[in-house]
C-alpha positions in Angstrom: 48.7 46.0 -13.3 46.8 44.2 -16.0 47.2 40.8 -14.2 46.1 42.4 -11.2 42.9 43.8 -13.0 41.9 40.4 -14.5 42.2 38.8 -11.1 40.2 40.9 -9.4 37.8 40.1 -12.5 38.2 36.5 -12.2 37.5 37.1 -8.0 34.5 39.3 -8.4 32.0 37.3 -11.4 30.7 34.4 -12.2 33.2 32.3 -14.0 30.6 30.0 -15.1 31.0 30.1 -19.0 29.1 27.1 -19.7 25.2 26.0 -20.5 23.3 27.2 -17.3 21.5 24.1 -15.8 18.3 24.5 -14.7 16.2 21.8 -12.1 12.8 21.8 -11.8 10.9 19.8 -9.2 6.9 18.9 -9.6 6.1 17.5 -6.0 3.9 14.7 -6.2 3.7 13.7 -9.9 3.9 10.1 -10.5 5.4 8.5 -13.2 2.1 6.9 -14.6 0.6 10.4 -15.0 2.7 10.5 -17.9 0.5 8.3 -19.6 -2.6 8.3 -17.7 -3.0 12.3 -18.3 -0.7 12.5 -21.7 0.5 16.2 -21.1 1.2 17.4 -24.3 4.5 19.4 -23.9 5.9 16.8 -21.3 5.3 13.8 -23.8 7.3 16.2 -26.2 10.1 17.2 -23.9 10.5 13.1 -23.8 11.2 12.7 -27.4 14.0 15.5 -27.2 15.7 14.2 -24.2 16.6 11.6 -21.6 14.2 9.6 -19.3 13.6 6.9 -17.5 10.5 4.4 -16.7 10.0 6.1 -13.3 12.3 7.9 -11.1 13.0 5.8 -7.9 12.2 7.6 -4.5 14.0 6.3 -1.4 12.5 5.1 1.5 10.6 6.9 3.0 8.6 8.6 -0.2 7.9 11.7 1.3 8.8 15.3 0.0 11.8 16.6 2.2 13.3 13.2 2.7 13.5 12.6 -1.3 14.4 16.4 -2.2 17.3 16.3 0.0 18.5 13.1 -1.7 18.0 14.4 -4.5 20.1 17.5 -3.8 22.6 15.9 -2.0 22.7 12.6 -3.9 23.1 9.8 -0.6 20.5 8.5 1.5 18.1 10.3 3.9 20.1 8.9 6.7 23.3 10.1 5.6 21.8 13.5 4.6 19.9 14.0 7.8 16.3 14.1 7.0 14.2 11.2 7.3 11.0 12.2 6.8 8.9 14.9 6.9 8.5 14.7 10.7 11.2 12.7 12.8 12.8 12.8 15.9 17.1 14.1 16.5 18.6 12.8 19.8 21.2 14.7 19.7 19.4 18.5 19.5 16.5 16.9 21.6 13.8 18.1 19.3 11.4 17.4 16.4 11.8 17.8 13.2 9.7 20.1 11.3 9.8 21.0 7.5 12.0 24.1 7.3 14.3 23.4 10.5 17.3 23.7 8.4 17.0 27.9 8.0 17.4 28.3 12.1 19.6 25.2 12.3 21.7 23.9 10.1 22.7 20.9 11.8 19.6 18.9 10.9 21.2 18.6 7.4 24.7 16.2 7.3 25.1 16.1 3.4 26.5 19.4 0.7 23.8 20.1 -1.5 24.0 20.8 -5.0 23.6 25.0 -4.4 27.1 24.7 -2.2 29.0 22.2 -4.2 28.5 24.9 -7.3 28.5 28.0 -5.3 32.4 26.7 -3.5 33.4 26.3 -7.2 32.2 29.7 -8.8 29.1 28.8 -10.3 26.4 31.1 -9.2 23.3 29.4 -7.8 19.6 30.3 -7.9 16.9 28.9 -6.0 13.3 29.7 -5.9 12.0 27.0 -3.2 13.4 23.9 -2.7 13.4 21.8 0.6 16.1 23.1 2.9 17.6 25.3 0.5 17.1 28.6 3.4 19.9 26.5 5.4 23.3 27.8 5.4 25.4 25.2 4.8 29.2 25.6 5.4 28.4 29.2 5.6 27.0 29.5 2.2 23.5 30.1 1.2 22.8 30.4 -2.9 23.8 33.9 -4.4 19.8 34.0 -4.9 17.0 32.7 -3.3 13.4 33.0 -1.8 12.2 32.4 1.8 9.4 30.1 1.2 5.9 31.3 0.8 3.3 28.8 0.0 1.1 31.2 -1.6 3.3 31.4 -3.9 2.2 31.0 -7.8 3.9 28.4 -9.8 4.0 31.6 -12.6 5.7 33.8 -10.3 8.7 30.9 -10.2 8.8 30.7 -13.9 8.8 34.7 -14.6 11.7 34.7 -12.1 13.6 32.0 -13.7 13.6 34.1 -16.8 14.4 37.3 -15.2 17.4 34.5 -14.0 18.2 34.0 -17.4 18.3 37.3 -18.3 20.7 38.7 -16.0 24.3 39.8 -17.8 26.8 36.7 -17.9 28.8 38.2 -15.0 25.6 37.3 -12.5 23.5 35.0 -14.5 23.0 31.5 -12.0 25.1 28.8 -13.9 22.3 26.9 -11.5 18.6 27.5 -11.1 16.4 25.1 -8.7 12.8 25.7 -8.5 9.8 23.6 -7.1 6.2 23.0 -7.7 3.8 21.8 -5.3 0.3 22.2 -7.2 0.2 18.7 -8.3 0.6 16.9 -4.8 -2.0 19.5 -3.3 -4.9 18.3 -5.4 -3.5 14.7 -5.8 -3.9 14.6 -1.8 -7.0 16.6 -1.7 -9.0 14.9 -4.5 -7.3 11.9 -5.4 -5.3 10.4 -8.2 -8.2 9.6 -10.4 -10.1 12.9 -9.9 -10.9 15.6 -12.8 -9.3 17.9 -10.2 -6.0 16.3 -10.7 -6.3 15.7 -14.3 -7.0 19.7 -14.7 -3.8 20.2 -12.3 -1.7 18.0 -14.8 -2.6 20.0 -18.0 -2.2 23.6 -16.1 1.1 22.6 -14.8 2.2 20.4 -18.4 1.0 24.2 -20.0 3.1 26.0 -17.9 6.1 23.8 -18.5 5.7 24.2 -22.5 5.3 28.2 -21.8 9.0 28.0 -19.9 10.9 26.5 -22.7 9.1 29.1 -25.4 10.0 31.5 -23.2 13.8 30.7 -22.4 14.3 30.0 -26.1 12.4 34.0 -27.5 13.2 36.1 -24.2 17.0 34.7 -23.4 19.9 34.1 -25.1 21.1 31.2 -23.4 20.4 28.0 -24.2 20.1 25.9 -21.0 19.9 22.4 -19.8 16.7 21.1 -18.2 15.9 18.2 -15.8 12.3 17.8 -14.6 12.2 15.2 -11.7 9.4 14.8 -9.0 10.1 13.5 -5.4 7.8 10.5 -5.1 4.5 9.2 -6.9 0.5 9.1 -5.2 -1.6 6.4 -4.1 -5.6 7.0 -3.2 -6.2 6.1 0.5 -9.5 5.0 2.3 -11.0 5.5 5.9 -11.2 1.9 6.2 -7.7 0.9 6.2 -7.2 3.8 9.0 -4.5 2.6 11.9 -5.7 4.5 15.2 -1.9 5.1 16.2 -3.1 5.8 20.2 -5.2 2.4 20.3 -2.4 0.6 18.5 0.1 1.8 21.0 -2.3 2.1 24.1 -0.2 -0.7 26.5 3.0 2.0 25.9 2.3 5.0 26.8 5.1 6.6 27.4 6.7 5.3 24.4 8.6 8.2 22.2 6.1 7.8 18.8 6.6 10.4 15.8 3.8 9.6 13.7 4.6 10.0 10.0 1.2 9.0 8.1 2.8 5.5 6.1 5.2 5.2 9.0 5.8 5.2 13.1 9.2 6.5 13.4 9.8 5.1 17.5 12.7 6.4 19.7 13.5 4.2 22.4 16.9 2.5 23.8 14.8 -0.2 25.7 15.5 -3.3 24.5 13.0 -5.3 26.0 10.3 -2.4 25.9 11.0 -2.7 22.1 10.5 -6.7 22.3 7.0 -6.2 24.3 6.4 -3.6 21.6 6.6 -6.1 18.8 4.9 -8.7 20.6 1.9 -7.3 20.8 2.0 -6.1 17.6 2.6 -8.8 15.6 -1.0 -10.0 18.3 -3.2 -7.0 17.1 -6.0 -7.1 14.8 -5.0 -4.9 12.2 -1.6 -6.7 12.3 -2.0 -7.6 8.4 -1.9 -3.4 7.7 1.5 -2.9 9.1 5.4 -4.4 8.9 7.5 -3.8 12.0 11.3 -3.7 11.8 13.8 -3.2 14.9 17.3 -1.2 14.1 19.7 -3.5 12.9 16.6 -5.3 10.8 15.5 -2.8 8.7 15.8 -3.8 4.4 18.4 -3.2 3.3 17.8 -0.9 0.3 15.9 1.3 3.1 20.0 2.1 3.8 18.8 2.8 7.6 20.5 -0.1 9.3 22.9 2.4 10.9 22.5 3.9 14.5 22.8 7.8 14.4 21.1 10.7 16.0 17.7 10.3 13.5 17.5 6.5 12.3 14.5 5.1 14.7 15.4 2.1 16.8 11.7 0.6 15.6 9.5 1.2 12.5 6.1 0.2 12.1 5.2 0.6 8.0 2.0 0.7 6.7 1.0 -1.5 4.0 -0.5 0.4 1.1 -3.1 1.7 1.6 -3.0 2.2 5.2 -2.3 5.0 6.6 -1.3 5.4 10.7 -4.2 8.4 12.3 -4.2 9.8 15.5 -8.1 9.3 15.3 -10.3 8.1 12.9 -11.2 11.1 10.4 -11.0 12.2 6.8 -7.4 12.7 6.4 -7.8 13.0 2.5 -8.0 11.6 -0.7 -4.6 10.1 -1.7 -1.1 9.8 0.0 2.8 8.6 -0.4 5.4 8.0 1.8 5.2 4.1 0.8 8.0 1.7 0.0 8.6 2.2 -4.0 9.4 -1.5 -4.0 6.1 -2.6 -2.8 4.4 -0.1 -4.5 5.2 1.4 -8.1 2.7 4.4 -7.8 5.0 6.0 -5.6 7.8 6.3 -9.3 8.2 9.9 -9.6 9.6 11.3 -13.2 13.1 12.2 -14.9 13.4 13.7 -18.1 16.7 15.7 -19.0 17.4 18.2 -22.4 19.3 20.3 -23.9 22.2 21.2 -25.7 24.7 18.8 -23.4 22.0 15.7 -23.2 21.2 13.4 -25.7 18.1 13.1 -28.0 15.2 10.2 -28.1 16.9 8.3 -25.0 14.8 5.7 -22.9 16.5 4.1 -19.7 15.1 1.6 -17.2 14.1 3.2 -14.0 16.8 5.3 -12.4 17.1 6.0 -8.7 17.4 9.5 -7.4 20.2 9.1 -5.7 21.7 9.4 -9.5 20.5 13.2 -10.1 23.1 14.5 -7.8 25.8 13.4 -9.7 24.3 13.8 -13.1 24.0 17.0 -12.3 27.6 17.4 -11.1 28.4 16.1 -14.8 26.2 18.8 -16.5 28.5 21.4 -14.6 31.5 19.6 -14.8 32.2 19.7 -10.9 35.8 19.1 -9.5 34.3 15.1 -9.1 32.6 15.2 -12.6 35.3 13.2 -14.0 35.4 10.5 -11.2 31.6 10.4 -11.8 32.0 9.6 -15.1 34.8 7.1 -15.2 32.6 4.8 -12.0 28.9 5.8 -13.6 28.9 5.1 -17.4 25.2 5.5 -17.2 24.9 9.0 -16.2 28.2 9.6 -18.6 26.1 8.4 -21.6 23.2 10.6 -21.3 25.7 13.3 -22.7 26.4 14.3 -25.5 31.0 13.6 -26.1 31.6 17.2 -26.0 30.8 17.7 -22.2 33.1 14.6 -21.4 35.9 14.9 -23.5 
């Protein structure tokens, strides 16, 4: 009877016993903000953790593309979303951000919340790209349909109410995401008073978090602060009209994705005119234009699936593709992190499990996934650390041994 009873104790809580984890995103917060702006409790949290000289985005650097890699730590065309807006032969039908909650097939890649939630660690989520999408069957044990009028305080009171909960249904994982900073960085620019004021709200609100976990809670949690992609100001005069650009096609299948034209189309010669008279136009010198099969190689698209685009036209900072010529504002992202380093987002890790005082070289975001499978020593935790002795040595020896 007794064994019974602690099995059915085992089966009904959270058998999470170790340092909740907690992963915060700030969309849109480039790595030189850090010391453009100097945010006070940011340029603290540095000294008492890990991070790195910019946190690489993939290709493209937009939000849901680089969230999902993020989560799901592979590329955006192994995880299913590759951009904001992008076409899926297979379903016949556009992407647009959210699709995941009333289809799940738009998403090919476990995220973080199933991966902990199939091995008894509780998940949390208060917004995060995708994270409405049952995956496997699962959804997070807590979470929030998205509401963009949302405060970034109401997120942070929740993840203490979180933290607060008795250890039987505390989250051993809490995501949450902030979106402030790539509002006004797109509305007013990355050298506007707007943004700077943005910076020192959200920077405050981060240094209120950790005061709070550490006099309201008694747990002591791990935090990792990471944004999806960096911003670049924009000007009308590098606009690309994408109807004029295209105007000999028209019934070529164009998504339009600001810094990129994603094109469908299994013509080969079509696509051979196409970059013909491209490589002919005036504004020739504002775009690169790659055919499937062709595509750079750390883009990790040279694969032919149901979303990869058979041709993409790239904009060359700081164009930007229109569908007519207008104000489209200030600043933008979306461009090639190798070309450009103001689209380096940020990474900085602490707590009880991560080192102190620890600077690394840039790190790509394809490495939170599994760092974060180390912090809560997931079944593949140990194979992480044995083939990534980078991620293994942000730690401090207790959590590997």
């Amino acid at each position: 009877m007794r064994l019974l009873i602690l099995l059915l104790i085992l089966l009904t809580s959270n058998v999470y016993g170790k340092n909740p984890v907690i992963v915060i995103s700030i969309d849109g917060f480039a790595y030189d903000y850090l010391t453009r702006f100097k945010p006070k409790h940011l340029s603290n949290l540095i000294t008492k953790g890990v991070s790195s000289k910019g946190l690489l985005p993939v290709f493209p650097s937009k939000t849901f593309p680089n969230h999902l890699t993020i989560a799901t730590g592979v590329y955006p065309a192994n995880h299913g979303i590759v951009h904001n807006k992008f076409y899926h032969r297979g379903l016949k039908k556009t992407y647009a951000l959210g699709d995941g909650k009333n289809n799940h097939a738009w998403l090919t890649a476990k995220p973080i919340w199933t991966l902990a939630e199939q091995h008894g660690i509780t998940s949390a989520i208060y917004f995060w790209p995708e994270s409405e999408a049952k995956i496997e069957q699962q959804l997070p044990s807590y979470y929030f349909p998205y509401n963009s009028h949302t405060s970034d305080q109401t997120k942070t009171a929740q993840i203490i109410k979180w933290l607060q909960l008795p250890a039987s249904q505390r989250p051993g994982l809490i995501l949450s995401y902030f979106s402030t900073i790539d509002s006004i960085g797109h509305r007013y620019g990355v050298h506007s008073e707007q943004l700077a004021q943005a910076v020192s709200q959200i920077d405050a609100l981060i240094g209120q978090l950790v005061i709070d976990i550490q006099t309201k809670t008694k747990v002591t949690p791990n935090i990792v602060l990471v944004s999806d992609h960096g911003m670049i100001d924009i000007n009308e005069g590098s606009q690309i009209n994408r109807n004029r650009l295209l105007k000999p096609f028209p019934d070529l299948h164009v998504i339009n994705g600001q810094t990129q034209l994603y094109i469908y189309d299994d013509n080969a010669k079509r696509l051979n005119d196409v970059r013909s008279h491209l490589s002919q136009h005036r504004q020739a010198h504002l775009y690169d234009v790659y055919q499937q099969g062709q595509f750079p190689e750390h883009w990790h698209f040279n694969q032919q699936n149901n979303v990869v685009p058979d041709m993409i036209i790239n904009a060359k900072a700081p164009a930007t593709f229109v569908e007519k010529f207008s104000y489209t504002g200030a600043a933008t992202h979306g461009f090639d992190v190798k070309e450009n380093d103001a689209m380096k987002a940020i990474f900085i890790a602490f707590g009880p499990d991560i080192k102190q005082g620890l600077s690394i070289e840039p790190l790509s975001n394809t490495q939170v996934f599994p760092f974060l499978s180390l912090l809560l020593q997931l079944p593949q935790a140990q194979k992480i650390a044995k083939e990534q002795a980078l991620l293994a040595s942000f730690l401090n020896k207790s959590i590997t041994n």
